[in-house]
KOLGUVO-891611 format. One record per residue: x, z, y of N, C-alpha, C in turn; residue in one letter. Coordinates in steps of 0.02 Angstrom, whole numbers, plus 50000, padded with zeros to 5 digits. Layout:
BEGIN
XZYXZYXZYA
...
//
This chain:
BEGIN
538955398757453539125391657450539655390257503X
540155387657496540795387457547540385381457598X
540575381957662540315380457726540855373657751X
541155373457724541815367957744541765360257679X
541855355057720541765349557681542445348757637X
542495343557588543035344357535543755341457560X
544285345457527544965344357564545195339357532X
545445332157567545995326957531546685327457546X
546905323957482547675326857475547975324557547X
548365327757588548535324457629548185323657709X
547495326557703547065326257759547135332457798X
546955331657850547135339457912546695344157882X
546665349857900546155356357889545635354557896X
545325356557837544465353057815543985355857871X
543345351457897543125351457952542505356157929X
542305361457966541735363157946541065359057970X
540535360757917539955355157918539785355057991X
539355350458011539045350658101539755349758141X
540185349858136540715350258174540615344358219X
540925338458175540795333258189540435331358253X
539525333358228538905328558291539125336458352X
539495341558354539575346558399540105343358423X
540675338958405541295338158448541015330658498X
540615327358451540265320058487539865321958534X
539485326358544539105330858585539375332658670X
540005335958640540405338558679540885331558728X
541095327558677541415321558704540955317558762X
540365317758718539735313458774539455317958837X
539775325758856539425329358918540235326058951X
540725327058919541555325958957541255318159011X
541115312658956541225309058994540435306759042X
540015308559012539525312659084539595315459139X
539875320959119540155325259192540615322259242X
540985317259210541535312559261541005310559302X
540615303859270540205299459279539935303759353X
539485310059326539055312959374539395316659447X
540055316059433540555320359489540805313659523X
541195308059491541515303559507541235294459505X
540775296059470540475288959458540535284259502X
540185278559514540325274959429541055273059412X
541035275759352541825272559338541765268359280X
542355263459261542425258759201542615266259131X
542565261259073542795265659018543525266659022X
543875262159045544725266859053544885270159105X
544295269959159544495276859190544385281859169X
543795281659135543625287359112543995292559050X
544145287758996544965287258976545345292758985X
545575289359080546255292359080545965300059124X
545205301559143545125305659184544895311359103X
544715310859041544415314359009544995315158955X
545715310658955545985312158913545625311058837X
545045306758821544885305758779545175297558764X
545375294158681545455288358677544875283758687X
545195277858725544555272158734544095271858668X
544025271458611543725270458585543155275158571X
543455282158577542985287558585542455285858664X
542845284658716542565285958782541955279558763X
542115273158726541585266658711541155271358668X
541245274958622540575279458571540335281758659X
540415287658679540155289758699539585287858755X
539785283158796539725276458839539155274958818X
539245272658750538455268158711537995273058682X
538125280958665537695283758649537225286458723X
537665288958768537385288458844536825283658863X
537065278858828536545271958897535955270658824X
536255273258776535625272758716535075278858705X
535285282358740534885289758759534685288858825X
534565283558863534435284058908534415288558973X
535145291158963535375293959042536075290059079X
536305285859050536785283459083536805275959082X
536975272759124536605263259126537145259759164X
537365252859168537845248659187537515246359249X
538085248759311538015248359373537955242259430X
538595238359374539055234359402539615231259383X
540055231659419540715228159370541395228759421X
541835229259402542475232559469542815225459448X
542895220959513543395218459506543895219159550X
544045225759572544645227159613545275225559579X
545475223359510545915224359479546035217959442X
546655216359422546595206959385546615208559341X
546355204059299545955201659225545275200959225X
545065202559169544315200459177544005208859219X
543285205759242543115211359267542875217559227X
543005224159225542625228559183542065231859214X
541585235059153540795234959175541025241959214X
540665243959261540535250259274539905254559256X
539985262259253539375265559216539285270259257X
538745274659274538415278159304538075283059268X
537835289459292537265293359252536755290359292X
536095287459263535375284559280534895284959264X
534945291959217534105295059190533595287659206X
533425286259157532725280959140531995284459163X
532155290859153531475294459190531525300659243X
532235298659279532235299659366532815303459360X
532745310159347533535312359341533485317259425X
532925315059476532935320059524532735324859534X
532765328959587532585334859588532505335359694X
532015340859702531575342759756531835350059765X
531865350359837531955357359876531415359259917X
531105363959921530455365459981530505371560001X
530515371860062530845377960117530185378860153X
529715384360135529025384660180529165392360221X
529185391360277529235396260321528545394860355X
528375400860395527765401260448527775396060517X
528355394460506528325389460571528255380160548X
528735379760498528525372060470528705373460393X
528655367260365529035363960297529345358760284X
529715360060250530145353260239530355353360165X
530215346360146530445343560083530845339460074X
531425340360053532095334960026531875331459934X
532125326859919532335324359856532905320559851X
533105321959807533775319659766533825316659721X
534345311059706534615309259650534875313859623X
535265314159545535625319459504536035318359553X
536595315759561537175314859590536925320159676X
536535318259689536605322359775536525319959825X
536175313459792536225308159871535465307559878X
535295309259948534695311759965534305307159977X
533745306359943533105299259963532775299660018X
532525307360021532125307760098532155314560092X
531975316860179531795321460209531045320860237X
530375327260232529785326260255529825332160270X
529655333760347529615339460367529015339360413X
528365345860420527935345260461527655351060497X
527755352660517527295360460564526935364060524X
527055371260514526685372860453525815375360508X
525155371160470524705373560505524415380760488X
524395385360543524225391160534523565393860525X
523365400260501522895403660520522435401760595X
521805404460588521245402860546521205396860531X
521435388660574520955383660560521525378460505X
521925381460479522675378260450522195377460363X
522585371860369522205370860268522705372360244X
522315378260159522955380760125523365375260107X
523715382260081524495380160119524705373960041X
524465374559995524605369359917524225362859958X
523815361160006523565356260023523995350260065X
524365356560110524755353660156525385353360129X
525775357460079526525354060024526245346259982X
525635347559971525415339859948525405334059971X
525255334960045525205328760074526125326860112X
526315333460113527095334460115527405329960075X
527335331060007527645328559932527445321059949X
526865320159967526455312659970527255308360009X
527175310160067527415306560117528345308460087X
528415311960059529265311760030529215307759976X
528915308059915528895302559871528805294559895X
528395292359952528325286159982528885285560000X
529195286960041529985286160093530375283860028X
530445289359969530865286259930530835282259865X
530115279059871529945275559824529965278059742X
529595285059746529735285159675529015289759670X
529185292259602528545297059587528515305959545X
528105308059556528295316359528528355316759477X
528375311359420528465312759379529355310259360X
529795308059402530375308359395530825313759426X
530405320059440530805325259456531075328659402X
531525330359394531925335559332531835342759343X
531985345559410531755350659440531505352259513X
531265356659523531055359559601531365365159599X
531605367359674531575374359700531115376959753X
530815380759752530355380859818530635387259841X
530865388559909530755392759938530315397759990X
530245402359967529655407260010529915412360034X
529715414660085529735418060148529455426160143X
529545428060073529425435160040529665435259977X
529775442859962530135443259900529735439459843X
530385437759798529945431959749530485439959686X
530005440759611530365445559557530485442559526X
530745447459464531165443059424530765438059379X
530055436059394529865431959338529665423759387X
529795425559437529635420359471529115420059510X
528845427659527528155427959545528165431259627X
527755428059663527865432659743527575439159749X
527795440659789527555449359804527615447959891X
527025446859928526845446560000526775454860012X
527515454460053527505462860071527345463660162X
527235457960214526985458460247526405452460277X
526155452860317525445447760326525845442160363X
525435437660319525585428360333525145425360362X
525485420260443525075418660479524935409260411X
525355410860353525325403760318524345404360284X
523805399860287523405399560243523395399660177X
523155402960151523155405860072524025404360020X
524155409260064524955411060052524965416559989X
524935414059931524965419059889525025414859825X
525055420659775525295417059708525025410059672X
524215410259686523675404959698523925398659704X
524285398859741524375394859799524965393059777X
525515396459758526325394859726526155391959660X
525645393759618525605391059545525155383559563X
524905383159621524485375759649525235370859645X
525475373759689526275369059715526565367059649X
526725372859589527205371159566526775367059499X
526215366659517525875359059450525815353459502X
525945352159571525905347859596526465344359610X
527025348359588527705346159624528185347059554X
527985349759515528135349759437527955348859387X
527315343059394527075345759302527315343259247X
527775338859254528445337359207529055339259200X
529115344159271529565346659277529935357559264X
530315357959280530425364659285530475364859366X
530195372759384530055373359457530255382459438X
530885382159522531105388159530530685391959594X
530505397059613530105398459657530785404959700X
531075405859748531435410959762531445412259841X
531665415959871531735419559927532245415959954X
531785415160014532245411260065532985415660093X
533075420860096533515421560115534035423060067X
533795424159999534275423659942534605416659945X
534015413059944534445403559944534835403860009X
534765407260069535145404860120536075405960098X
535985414460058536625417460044536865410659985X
536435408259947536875402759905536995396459932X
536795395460004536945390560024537405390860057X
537675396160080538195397260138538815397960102X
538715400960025539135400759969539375393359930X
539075388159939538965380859928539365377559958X
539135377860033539645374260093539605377560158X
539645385260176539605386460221540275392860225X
539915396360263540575402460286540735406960215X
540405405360183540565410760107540815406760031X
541005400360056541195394560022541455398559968X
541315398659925541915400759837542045405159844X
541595411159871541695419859877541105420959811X
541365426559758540815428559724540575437759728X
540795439159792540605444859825540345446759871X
539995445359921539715444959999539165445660012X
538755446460044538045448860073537865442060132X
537305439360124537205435560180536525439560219X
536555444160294536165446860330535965441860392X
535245441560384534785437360454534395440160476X
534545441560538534185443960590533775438860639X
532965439760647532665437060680532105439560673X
531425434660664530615439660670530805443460608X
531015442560555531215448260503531865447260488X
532115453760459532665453960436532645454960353X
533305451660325533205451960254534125451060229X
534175452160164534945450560149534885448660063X
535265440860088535415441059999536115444459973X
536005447759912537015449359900536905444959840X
537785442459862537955439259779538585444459770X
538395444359692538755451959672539265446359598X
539945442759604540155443859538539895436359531X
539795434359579539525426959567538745425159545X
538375431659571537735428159557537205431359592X
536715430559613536155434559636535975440459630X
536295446259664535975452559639535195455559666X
534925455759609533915453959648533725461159648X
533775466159603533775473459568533185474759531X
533015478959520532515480659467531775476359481X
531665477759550530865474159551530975467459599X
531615465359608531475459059651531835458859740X
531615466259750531835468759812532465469259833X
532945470059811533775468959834533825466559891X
534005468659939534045466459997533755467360059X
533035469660030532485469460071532725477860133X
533385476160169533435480860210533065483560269X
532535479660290532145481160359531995487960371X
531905491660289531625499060282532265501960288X
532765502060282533505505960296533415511860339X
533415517160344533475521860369534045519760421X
533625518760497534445520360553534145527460607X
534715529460608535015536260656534445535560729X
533935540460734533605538060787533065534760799X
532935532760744532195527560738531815531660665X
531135532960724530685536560664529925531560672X
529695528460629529225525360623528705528760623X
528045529460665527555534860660526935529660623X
526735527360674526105520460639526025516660589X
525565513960551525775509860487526065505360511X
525925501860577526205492560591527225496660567X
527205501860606527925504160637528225503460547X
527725509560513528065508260438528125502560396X
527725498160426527815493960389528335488260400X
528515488260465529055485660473529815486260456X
529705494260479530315498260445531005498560499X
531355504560486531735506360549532395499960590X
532505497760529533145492960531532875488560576X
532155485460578531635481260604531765480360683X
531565488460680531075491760738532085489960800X
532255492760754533135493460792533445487860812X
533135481460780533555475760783533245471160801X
532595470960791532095465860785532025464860843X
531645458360884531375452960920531055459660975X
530795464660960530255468660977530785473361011X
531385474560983531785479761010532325475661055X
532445469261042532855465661108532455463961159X
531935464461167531275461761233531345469761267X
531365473561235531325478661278532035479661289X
532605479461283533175478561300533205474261372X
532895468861353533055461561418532455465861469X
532115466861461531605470861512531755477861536X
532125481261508532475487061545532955485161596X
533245479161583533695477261616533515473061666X
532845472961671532585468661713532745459461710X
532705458361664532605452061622531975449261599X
531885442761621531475440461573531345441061516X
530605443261475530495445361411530685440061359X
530585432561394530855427561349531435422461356X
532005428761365532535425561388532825425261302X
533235420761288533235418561204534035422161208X
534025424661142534675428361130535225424861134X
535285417461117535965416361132536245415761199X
535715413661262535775415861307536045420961342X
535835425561312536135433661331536895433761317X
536935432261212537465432361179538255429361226X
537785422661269538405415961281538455418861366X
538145422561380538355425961494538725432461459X
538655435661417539115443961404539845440161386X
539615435761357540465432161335540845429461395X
540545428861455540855425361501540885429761572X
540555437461526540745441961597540135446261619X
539645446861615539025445061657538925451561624X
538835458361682538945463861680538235466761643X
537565464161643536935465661656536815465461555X
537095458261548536825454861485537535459761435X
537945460461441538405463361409538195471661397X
537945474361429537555480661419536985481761368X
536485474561385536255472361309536575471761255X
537005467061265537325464961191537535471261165X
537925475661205538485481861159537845486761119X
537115486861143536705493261137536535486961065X
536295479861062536295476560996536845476360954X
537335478360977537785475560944538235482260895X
537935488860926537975495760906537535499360858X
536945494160848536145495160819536605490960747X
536845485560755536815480760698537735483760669X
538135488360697538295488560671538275495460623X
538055497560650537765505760604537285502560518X
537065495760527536635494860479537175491360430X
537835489860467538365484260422538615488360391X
538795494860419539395498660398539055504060347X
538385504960338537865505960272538055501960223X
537975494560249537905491060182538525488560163X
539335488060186539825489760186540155495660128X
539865502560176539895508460106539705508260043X
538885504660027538855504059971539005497159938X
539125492859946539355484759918539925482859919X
540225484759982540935485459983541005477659983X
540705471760019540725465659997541575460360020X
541685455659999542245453060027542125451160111X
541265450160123541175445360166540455445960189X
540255449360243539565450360275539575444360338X
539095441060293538865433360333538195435060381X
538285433460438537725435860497537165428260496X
536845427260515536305423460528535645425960571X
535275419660589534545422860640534705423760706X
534385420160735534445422360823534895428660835X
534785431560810534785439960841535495442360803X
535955438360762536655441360727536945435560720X
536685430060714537075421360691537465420760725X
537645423860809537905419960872538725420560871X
539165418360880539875417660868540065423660916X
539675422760970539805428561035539775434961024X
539195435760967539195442560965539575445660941X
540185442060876540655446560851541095449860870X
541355446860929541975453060949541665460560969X
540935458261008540605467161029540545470160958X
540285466460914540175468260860540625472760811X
541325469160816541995469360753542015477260819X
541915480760879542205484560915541815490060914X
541005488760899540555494160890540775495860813X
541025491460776541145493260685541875497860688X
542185497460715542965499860749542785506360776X
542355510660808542135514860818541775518460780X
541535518360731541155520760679541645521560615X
542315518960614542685521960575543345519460569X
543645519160511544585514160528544245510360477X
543965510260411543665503060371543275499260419X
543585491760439543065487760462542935482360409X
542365482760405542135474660366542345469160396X
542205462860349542525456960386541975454860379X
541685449960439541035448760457541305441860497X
540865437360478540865430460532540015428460522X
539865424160551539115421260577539125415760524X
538575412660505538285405460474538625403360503X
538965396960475539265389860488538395384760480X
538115387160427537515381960414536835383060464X
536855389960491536375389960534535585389160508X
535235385560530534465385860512534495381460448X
535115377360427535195374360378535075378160302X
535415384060306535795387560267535145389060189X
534355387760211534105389460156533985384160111X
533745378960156533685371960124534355367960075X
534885369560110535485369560076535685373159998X
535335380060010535395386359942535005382059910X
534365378859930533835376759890534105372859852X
534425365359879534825359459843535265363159797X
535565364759814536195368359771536045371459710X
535295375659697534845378759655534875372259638X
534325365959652534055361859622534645357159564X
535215353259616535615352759585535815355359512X
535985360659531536525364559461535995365259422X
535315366859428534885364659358534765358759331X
534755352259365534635347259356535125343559294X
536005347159316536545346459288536465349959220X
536375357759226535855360559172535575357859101X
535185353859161534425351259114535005343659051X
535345341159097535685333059080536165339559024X
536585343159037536965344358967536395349358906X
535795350758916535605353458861535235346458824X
535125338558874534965333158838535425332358796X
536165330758827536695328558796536845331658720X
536905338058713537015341658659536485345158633X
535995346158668535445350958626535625358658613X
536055359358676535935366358677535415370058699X
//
């Protein structure tokens, strides 16, 4: 049966069937996506920003605010004549979306409008082991006090991202590969959150330091790179790569998970030792205390401390830094050889510090003539909560064009 509607004398090339509600479809995400990037605008801005004719941009306009995601704001009278209406995207049933960043030390919960403009921040001490209530008890009363601030309710979320502090696989599920001082930190406990913080919604569950690498890729030092590694050093070490513009996770989830890296010199004998793993043992919190204490330093002298007196001379602390700064680069110029990235982003007490790069770029200069190009977080402790929004966002956007067209 021919697939194309009937040709009149005189009429353009006959339209195939569906065409039609697929080009109206398409017209109504155009002038959406303005709305949601640029809003609110009148219908002849939108017009002249979509290159569509007014009369199309008025269809689309009224099928918007009749589908209930886009609604009349206001009215511009910056301009003479009569005033024209302005329009907005305004989901009738919320249109926002939630970020949750649970580390062992606190939590914090953001919400959003679609657009990006933030209702509240609730952040609280995460309570620990033994006398700490699990941990779905305390994101609840979290969620409580972020929904109050911004006057709304869970059931106008579109999406969540939650971030966790161990590898999350490819189905969305955690894998706790070392012991959590968090109360009933486990999958239990992630499927509690995500009916309490989603049950109308879609909920992403991922690795905090994967979101950090997409946040630093968002608005930080890796801005519009789709090649780079983001490495953080502190009580653990971890690395997200974006490979090609997207998350490379690998077969079981683990991508990244370098702490176990084989370095030159470090043999793990004990389970604590294996389980930490050599990269750990070389870089970690545990191996700069004995650094500052050989040197006859205070055990809790804080790394940027050290990082910010070697920069300014200070013969004692600079002997530290070069023996850290010789450890971290043997582990760059590994992950260098095999990734080959545009851009190894440092983060964590222990690699974030601006100071450390020149010892750093000089211990990498010695180990061969390829040096990587390496700079520190711009976003800092920001950097996961940020990946998180940015996740949340671009699904939310997602979610509004598979309304629009039904893809």
């Amino acid at each position: 049966m021919p697939s194309t509607s009937p040709s009149l004398p005189g009429s353009p090339s006959p339209m195939p069937f569906g065409a039609a509600p697929v080009l109206r479809s398409l017209n109504e995400w155009s002038v959406a996506a303005h709305l949601l990037d640029a809003g609110p605008l009148t219908r002849v801005e939108l017009a002249e920003r979509t290159g569509l004719a007014l009369p199309t941009v008025g269809r689309a306009v009224a099928s918007l605010e009749q589908s209930g995601l886009a609604a009349r704001t206001g009215q511009d009278t910056s301009r003479k004549g009569p005033a024209a209406l302005l329009y907005g995207i305004e989901p009738q049933d919320g249109g926002l979306y939630a970020a949750l960043v649970v580390t062992p030390l606190d939590l914090r919960l953001t919400l959003h409008t679609m657009r990006g403009e933030r209702l509240a921040l609730a952040q609280t001490p995460a309570e620990a082991l033994p006398a700490g209530a699990p941990l779905e008890i305390q994101v609840q009363a979290l969620a409580n006090r972020a929904l109050a601030r911004a006057g709304t309710t869970r059931d106008r979320i579109w999406h969540t991202v939650i971030s966790v502090p161990t590898i999350v696989d490819g189905d969305g599920r955690v894998r706790r590969d070392l012991p959590s001082p968090l109360p009933h930190f486990d999958q239990e406990a992630i499927d509690a959150i995500r009916t309490d913080l989603g049950p109308d919604a879609a909920v992403t569950v991922e690795n905090d330091v994967n979101l950090a690498a997409l946040g630093e890729r968002a608005q930080g030092a890796a801005r519009g790179l789709d090649d780079f590694v983001y490495l953080h050093v502190s009580q653990g070490i971890g690395m997200g790569i974006v490979m090609h513009g997207e998350l490379h996770r690998g077969a079981r989830g683990a991508a990244g998970e370098v702490s176990r890296m084989p370095m030159a010199g470090i043999h793990p004998h004990g389970p604590r030792e294996r389980e930490l793993g050599p990269l750990q043992l070389a870089l970690g919190p545990t191996a700069f205390t004995a650094r500052l204490t050989a040197h006859g330093l205070p055990a809790d002298t804080l790394p940027a401390t050290v990082f910010e007196a070697a920069a300014r001379g200070d013969q004692t602390c600079t002997e530290i830094v070069q023996a850290h700064a010789t450890a971290l680069a043997q582990a760059l110029a590994g992950i260098d050889a095999v990734l080959d990235p545009a851009l190894i982003v440092l983060g964590g007490d222990l690699a974030g510090h601006p100071d450390l790069l020149p010892p750093l770029r000089t211990a990498l200069g010695a180990l061969g003539p390829r040096v990587p190009e390496v700079t520190t977080s711009t976003l800092g402790p920001d950097a996961v909560l940020r990946g998180a929004e940015a996740v949340a966002a671009a699904q939310v956007r997602e979610e509004l064009f598979r309304r629009i067209t039904g893809a």
